[in-house]
KELOKE-132750 format. One record per atom (N, C-alpha, C, CB): x negated, y, z negated; residue number from 1. Coordinates in steps of 0.2 Angstrom, whole numbers. Glycine has a CB too. Layout:
% KELOKE-132750
SITE;x;y;z;k
SITE;X;Y;Z;NUM
...
% end
This chain:
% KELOKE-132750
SITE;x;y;z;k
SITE;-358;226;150;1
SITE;-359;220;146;1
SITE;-357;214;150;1
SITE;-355;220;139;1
SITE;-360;207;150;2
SITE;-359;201;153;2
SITE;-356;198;148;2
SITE;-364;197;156;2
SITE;-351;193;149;3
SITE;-346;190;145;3
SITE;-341;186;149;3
SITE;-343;195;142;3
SITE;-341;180;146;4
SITE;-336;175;147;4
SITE;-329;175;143;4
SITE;-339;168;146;4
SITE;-322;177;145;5
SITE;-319;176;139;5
SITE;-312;176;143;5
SITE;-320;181;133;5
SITE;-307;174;138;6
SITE;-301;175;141;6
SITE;-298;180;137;6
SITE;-297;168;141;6
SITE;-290;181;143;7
SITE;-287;187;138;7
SITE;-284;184;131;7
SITE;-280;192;142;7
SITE;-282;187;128;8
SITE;-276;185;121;8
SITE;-270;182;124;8
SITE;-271;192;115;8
SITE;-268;186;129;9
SITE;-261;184;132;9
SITE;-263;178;135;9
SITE;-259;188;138;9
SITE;-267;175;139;10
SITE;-269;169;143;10
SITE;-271;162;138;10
SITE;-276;171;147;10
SITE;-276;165;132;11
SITE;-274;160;126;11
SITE;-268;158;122;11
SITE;-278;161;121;11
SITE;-264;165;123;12
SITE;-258;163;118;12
SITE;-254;158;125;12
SITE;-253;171;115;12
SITE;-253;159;128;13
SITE;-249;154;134;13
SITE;-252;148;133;13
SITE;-250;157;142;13
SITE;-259;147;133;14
SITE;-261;139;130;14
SITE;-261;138;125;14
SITE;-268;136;132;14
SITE;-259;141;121;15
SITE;-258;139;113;15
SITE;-250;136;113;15
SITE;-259;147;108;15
SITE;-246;139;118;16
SITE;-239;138;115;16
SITE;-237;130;113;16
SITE;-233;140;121;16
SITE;-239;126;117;17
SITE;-238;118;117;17
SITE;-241;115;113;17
SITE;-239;115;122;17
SITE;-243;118;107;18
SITE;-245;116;100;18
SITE;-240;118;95;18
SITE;-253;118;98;18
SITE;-241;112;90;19
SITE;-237;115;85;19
SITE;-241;118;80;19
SITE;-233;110;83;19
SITE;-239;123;75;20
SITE;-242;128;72;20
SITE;-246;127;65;20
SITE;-238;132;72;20
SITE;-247;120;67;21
SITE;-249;117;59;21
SITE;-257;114;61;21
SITE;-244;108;56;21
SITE;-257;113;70;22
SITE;-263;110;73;22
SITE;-269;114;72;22
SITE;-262;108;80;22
SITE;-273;110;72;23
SITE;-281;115;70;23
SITE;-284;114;76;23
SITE;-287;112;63;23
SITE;-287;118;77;24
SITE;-292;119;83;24
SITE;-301;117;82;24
SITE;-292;127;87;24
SITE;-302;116;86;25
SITE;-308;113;85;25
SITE;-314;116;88;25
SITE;-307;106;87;25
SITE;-317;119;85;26
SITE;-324;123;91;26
SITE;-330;121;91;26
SITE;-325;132;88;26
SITE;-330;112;92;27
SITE;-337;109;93;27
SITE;-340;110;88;27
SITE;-340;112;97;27
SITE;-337;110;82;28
SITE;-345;111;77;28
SITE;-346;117;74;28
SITE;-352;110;82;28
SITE;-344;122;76;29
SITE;-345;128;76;29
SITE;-339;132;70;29
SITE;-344;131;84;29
SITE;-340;136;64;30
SITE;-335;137;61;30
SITE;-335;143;60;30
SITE;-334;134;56;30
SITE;-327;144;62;31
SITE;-324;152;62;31
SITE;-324;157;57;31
SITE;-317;152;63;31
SITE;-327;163;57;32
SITE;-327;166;50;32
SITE;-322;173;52;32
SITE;-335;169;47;32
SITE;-322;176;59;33
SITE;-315;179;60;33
SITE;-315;182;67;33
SITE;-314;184;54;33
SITE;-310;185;67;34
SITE;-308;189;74;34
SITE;-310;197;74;34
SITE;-300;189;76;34
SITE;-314;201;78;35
SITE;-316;206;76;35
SITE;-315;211;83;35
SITE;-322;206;74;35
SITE;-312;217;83;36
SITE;-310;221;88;36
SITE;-317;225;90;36
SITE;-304;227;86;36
SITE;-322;225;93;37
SITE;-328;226;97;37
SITE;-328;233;101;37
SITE;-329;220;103;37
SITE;-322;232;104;38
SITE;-320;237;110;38
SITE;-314;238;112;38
SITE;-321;234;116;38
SITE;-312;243;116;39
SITE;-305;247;116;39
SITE;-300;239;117;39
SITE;-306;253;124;39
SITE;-303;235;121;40
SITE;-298;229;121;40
SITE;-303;224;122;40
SITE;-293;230;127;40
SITE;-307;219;118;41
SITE;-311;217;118;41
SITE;-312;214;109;41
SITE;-316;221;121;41
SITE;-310;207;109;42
SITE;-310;205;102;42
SITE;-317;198;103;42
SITE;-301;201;99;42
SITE;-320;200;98;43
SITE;-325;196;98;43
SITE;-324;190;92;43
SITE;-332;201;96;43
SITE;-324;184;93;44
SITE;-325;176;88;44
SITE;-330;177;87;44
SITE;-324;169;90;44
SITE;-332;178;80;45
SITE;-337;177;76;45
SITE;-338;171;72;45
SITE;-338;181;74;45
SITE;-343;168;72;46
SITE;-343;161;69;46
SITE;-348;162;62;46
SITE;-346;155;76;46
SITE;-349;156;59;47
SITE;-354;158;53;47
SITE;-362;152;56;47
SITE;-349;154;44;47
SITE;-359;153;63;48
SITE;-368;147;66;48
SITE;-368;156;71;48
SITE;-365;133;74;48
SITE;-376;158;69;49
SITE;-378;161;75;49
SITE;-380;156;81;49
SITE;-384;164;73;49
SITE;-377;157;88;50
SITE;-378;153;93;50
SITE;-379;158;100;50
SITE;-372;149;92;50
SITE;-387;156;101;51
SITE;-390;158;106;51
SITE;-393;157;113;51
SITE;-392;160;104;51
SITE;-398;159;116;52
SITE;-400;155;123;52
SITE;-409;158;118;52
SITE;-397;160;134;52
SITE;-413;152;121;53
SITE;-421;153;118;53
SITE;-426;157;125;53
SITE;-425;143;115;53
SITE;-430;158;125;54
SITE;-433;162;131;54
SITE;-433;155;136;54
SITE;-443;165;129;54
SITE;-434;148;134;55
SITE;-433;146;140;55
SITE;-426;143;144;55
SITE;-436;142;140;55
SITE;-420;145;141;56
SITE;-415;145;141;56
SITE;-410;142;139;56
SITE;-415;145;144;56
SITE;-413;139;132;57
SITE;-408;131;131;57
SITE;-403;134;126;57
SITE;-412;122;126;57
SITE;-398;134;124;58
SITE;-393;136;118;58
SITE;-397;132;112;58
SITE;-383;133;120;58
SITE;-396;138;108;59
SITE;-398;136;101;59
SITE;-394;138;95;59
SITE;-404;137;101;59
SITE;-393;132;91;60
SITE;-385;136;86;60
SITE;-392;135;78;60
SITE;-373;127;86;60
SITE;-391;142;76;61
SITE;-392;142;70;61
SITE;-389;143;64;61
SITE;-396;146;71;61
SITE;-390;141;59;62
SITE;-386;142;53;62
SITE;-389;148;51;62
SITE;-385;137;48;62
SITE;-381;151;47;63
SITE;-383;158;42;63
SITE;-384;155;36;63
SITE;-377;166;40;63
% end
């Protein structure tokens, strides 16, 4: 499987220098949860299906 991601450990280390009230912000995109995929592999799932089209452009769909 191809995949861009970081570890937990690597985001948690860029998370520390926020305080724990701040919100994050995912472009538009809104979080519905965290899900374990794989032996060590958590997948963000969002409530916008977001994909590539046959000619290659990203395309964010609503559910």
């Amino acid at each position: 499987m191809d995949y861009f991601g970081i570890s937990v450990g690597e985001l948690r280390k860029q998370l520390e220098m926020f305080d724990d009230d701040a919100e994050i912000y995912a472009g538009g995109l809104t979080l519905y949860k965290l899900k374990l995929v794989g032996e060590k592999l958590v997948q963000m799932e969002f409530n916008e299906y977001v994909h590539r089209n046959q000619e290659g452009r990203l395309i964010i769909d609503e559910y």
